[in-house]
KEFISE-17154 format. One record per residue (C-alpha): residue in one letter; x negated, y negated, z; residue number from 1. Coordinates in Angstrom, 3 decimals. Each point is the difference from the previous one (the first is absolute). Layout:
N
A_X_Y_Z_NUM .
...
END
This chain:
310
X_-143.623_-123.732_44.234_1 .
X_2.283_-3.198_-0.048_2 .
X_3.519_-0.104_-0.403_3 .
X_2.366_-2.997_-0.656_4 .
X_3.637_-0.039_0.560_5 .
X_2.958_-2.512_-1.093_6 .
X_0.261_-2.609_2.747_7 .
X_3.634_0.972_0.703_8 .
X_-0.799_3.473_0.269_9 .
X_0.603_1.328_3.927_10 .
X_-3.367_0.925_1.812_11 .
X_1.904_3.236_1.159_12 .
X_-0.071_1.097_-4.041_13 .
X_-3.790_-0.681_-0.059_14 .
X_-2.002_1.586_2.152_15 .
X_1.006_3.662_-0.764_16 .
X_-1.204_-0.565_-3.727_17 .
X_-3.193_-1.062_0.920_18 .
X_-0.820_2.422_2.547_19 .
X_1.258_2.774_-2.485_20 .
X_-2.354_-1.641_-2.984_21 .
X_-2.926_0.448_2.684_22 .
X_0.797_3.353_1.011_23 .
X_0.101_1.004_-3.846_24 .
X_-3.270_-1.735_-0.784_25 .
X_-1.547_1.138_2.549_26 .
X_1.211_3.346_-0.075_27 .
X_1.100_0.134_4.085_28 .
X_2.924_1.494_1.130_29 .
X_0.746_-2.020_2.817_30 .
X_-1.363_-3.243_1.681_31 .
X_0.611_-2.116_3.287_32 .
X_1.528_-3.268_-0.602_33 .
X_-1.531_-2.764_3.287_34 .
X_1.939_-3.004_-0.006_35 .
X_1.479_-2.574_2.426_36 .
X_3.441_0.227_1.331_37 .
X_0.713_-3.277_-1.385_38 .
X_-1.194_1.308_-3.280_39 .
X_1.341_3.456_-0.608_40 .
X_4.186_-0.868_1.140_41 .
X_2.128_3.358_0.886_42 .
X_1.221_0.420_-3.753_43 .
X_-3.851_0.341_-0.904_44 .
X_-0.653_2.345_2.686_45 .
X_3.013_2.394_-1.331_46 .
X_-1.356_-0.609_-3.850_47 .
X_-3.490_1.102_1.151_48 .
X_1.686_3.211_1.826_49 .
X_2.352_0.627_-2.581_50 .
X_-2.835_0.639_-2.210_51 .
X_-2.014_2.052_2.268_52 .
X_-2.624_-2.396_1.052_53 .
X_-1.601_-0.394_3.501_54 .
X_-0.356_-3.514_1.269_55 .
X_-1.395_-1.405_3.432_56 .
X_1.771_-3.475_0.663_57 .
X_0.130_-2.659_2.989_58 .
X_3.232_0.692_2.145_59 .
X_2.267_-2.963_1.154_60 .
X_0.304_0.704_4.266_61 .
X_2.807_-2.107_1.160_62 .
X_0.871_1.973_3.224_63 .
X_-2.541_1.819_2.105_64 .
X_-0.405_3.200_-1.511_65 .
X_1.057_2.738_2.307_66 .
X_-3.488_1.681_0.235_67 .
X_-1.147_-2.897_1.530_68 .
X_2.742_-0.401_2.538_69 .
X_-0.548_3.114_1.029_70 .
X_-3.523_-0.643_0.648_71 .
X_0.574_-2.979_1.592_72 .
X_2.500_1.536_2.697_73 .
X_-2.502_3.003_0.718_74 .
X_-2.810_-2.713_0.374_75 .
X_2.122_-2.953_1.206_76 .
X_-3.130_-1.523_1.918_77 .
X_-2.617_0.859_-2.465_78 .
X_-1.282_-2.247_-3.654_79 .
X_0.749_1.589_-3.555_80 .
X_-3.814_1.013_-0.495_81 .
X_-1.566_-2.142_-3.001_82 .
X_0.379_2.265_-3.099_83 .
X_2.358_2.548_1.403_84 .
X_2.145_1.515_-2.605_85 .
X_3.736_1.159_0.268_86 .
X_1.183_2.649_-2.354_87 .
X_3.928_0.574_-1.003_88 .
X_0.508_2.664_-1.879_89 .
X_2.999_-1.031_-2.580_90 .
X_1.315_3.451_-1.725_91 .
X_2.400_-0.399_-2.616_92 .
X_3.605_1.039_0.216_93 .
X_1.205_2.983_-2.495_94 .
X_2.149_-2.800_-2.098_95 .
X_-3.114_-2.413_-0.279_96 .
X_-1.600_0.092_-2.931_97 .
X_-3.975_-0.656_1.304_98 .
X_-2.725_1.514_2.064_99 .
X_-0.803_-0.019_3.692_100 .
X_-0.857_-3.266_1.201_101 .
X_-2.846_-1.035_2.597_102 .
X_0.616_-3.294_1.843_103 .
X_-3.472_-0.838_1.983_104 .
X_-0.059_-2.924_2.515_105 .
X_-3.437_-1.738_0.585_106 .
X_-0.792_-2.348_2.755_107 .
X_-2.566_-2.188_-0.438_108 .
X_-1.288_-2.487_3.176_109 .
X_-0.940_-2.653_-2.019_110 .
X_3.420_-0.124_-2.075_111 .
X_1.902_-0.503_2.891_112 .
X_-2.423_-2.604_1.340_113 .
X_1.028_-1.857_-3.013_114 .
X_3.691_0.801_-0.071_115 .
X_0.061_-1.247_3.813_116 .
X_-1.622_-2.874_-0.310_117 .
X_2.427_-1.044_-3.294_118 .
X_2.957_1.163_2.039_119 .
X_-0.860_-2.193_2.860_120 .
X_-0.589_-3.209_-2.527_121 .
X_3.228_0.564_-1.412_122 .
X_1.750_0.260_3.077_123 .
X_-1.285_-2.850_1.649_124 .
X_0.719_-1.851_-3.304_125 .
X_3.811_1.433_0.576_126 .
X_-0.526_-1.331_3.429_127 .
X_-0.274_-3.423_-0.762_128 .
X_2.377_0.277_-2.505_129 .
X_3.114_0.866_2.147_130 .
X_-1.113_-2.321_2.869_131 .
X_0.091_-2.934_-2.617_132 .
X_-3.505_-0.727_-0.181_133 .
X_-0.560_0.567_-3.601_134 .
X_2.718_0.418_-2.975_135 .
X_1.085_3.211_-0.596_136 .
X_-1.332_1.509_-3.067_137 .
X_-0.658_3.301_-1.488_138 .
X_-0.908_2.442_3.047_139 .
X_1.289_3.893_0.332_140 .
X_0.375_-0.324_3.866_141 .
X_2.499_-3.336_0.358_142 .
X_3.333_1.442_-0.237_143 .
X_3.249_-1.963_-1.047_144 .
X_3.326_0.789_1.129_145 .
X_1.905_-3.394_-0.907_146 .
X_-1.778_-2.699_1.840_147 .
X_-2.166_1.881_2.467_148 .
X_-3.304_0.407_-0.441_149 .
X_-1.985_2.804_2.032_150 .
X_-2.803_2.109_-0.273_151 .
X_0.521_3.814_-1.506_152 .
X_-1.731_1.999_2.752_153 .
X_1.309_3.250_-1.660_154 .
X_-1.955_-0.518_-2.775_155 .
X_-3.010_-1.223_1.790_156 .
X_-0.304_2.804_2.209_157 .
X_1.157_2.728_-3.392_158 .
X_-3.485_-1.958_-1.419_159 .
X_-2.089_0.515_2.634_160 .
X_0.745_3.350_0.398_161 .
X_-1.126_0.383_-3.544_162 .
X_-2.918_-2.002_0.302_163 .
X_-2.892_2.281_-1.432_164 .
X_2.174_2.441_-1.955_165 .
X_-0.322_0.821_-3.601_166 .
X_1.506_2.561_-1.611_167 .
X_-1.035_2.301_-3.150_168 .
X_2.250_2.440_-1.610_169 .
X_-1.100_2.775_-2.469_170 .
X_1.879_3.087_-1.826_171 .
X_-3.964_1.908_-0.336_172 .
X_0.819_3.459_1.401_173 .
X_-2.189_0.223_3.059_174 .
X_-1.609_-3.384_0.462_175 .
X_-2.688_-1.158_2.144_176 .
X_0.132_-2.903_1.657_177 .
X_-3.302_-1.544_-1.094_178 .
X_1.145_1.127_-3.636_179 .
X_3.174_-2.167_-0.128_180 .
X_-1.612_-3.442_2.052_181 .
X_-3.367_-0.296_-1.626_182 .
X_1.588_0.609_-3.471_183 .
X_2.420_-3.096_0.911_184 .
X_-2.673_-1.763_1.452_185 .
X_-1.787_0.214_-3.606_186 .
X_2.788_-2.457_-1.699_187 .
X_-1.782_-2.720_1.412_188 .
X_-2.426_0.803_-3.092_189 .
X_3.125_0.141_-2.657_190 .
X_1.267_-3.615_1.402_191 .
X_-3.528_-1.255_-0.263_192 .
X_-0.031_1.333_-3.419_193 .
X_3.509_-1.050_-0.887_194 .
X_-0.392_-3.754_1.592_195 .
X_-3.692_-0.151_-2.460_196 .
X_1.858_1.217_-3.086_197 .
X_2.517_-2.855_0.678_198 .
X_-2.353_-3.181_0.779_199 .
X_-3.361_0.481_-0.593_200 .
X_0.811_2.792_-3.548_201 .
X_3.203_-2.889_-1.050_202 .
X_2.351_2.856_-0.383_203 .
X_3.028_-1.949_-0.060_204 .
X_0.649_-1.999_-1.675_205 .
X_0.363_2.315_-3.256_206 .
X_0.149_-2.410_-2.928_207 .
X_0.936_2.737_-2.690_208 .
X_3.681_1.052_-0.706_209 .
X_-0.770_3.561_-2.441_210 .
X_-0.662_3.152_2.102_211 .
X_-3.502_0.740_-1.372_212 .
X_-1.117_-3.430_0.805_213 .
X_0.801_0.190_3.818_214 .
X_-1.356_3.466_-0.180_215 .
X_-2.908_-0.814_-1.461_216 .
X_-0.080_-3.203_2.858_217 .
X_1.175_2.701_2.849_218 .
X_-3.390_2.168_-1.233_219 .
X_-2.632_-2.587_0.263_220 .
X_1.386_-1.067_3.614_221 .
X_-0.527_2.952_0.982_222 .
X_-2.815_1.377_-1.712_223 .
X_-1.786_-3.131_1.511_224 .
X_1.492_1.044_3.421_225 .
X_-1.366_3.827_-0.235_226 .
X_-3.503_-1.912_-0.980_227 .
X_-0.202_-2.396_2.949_228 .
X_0.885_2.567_2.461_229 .
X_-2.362_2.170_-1.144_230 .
X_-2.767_-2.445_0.436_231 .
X_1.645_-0.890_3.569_232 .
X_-0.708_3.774_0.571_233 .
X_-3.272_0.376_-1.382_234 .
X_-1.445_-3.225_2.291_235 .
X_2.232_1.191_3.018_236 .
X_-1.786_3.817_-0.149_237 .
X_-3.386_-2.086_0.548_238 .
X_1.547_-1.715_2.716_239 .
X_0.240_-3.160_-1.639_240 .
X_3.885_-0.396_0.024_241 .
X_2.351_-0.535_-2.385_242 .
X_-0.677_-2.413_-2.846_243 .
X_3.972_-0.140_-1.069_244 .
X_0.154_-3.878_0.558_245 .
X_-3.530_-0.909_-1.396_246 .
X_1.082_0.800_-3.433_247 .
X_1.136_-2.741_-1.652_248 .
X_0.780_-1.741_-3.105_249 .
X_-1.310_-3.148_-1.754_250 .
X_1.505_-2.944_1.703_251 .
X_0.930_1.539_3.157_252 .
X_-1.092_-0.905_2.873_253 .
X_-0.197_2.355_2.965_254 .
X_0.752_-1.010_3.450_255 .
X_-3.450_0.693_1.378_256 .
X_-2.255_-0.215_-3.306_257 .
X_0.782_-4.112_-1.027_258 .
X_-1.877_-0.035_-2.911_259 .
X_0.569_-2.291_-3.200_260 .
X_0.874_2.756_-2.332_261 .
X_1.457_2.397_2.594_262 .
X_-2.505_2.976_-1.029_263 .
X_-1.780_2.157_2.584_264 .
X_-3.251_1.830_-1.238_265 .
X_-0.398_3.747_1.577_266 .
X_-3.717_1.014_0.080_267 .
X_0.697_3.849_-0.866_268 .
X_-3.545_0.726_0.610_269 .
X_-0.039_-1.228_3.299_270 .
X_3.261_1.877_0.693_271 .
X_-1.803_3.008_-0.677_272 .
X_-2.194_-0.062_3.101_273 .
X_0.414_0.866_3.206_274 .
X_0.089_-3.352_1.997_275 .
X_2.990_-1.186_-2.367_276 .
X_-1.151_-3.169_-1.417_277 .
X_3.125_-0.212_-2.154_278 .
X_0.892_-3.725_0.861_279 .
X_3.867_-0.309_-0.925_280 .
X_1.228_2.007_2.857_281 .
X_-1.495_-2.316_2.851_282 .
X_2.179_-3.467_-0.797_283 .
X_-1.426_-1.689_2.688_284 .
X_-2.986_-0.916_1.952_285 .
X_1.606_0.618_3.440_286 .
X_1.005_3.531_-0.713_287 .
X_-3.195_0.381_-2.343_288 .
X_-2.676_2.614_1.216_289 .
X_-3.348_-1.473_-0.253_290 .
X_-1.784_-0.131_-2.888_291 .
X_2.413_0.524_-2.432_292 .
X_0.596_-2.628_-2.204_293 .
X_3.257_-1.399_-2.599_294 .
X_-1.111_-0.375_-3.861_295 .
X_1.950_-2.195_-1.496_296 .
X_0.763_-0.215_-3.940_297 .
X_1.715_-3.320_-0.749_298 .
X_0.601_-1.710_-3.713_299 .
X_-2.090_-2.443_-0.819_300 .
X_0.995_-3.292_-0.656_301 .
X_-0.667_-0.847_-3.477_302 .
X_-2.879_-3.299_-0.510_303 .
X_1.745_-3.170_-1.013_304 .
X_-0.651_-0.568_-4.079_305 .
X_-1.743_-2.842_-0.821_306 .
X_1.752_-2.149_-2.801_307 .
X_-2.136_-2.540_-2.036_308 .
X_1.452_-2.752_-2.394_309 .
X_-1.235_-1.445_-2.699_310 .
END
């Protein structure tokens, strides 16, 4: 199903419409929306209540969540194990219109590894900054007030308190934890998808201006999208990965497949068998298994003509 909207149309007036046309097509009475907090705003999230919808959707944290003080000051010697989950139950008040809400807190080791190690860039970039060493430019921890420079060690230690913490909120009546994060951890596949249709598909730009026309546009993008990921799943189920990228069109040329007329050939045959032969999914010879080899298709370049005069 593909739906176009006016470009001034608001996004809030849009989703609801489509998710209704799927639950009618479909024949569902209800389905879970997944989406970014950055993607799905507040007024989205009351649209998609409003009309009886569940959704599961990244939460902003900018305070430490009071489940996780309170662990902190019955363990104040002790690490947040990796993977531990916080649960906070969000009930709804008798003048809200929604369901319960489920806030869950993951911490993740490796997350905060990262977060600590851009905190401490930053602030020894902020550092620098207010001792003169370096201009000031844009950094979150040199604060102003008039002409004094100095380093906000609120917010540095509000961050690192943080560090590791993501949040995911849901209104599914009794949710499980695993539920709710590895459906949110699947919209990595949906960017993928979403980043393909725009580059390697040429989405945008739409050079039509009648509704059936960019319709008709919309339906092959994504008709060739469904295709391509379901040949990314058939060579990933015989461990071969996903072929996504390796599909390409005349003229293109692929980062790791440099060929003159940018196609790759797929041996089907040999993706078939067991020892996954299938060439496109193994770009290059340092991360190539042995005896697997890349077939190449490239365009031949025509033979000059030979002119004769009389």
């Amino acid at each position: 199903m593909v739906h176009a909207f006016e470009g001034n149309r608001a996004q809030t007036t849009t989703m609801v419409p489509v998710l209704r046309a799927f639950l009618d097509a479909h024949h569902l009475s209800d389905i879970t929306v997944v989406a970014d907090a950055g993607m799905v705003s507040e007024a989205k999230k009351r649209a998609i209540e409003a009309s009886g919808l569940s959704f599961i959707r990244g939460a902003r944290v900018p305070d430490v969540p009071y489940v996780v003080k309170v662990w902190r000051d019955t363990h104040p010697d002790a690490e947040i194990p990796d993977g531990h989950v916080f649960v906070q139950p969000w009930p709804a008040e008798p003048g809200d219109k929604r369901r319960d809400h489920t806030i869950f807190y993951q911490y993740r080791a490796d997350r905060a590894r990262r977060t600590l190690r851009g905190i401490d860039q930053q602030i020894a970039k902020a550092e620098n900054a207010v001792a003169g060493k370096t201009p000031v430019k844009r950094n979150r921890y040199v604060r102003l007030t008039g002409a004094v420079k100095s380093v906000n060690r609120t917010l540095e230690a509000r961050n690192r308190a943080l560090a590791g913490i993501k949040g995911y909120v849901t209104n599914l009546p009794n949710p499980e934890p695993e539920q709710v994060i590895g459906a949110y951890s699947r919209l990595l596949q949906v960017e993928k998808s979403f980043r393909m249709s725009k580059s390697d598909l040429a989405a945008r730009p739409v050079f039509h201006h009648t509704r059936e026309s960019i319709e008709a546009h919309l339906t092959i993008v994504f008709a060739a999208l469904a295709i391509s990921r379901w040949i990314g799943g058939q060579q990933a189920g015989r461990q071969c990965g996903s072929t996504d990228r390796r599909i390409t069109r005349p003229g293109q040329s692929d980062r790791h497949h440099r060929g003159v007329g940018g196609y790759v050939a797929v041996d089907l045959d040999s993706a078939r068998s067991t020892s996954c032969r299938s060439a496109s999914t193994w770009p290059s010879k340092a991360v190539r298994p042995r005896g697997v080899r890349v077939t190449r298709v490239r365009r031949r370049r025509p033979a000059p003509s030979l002119r004769t005069s009389a």
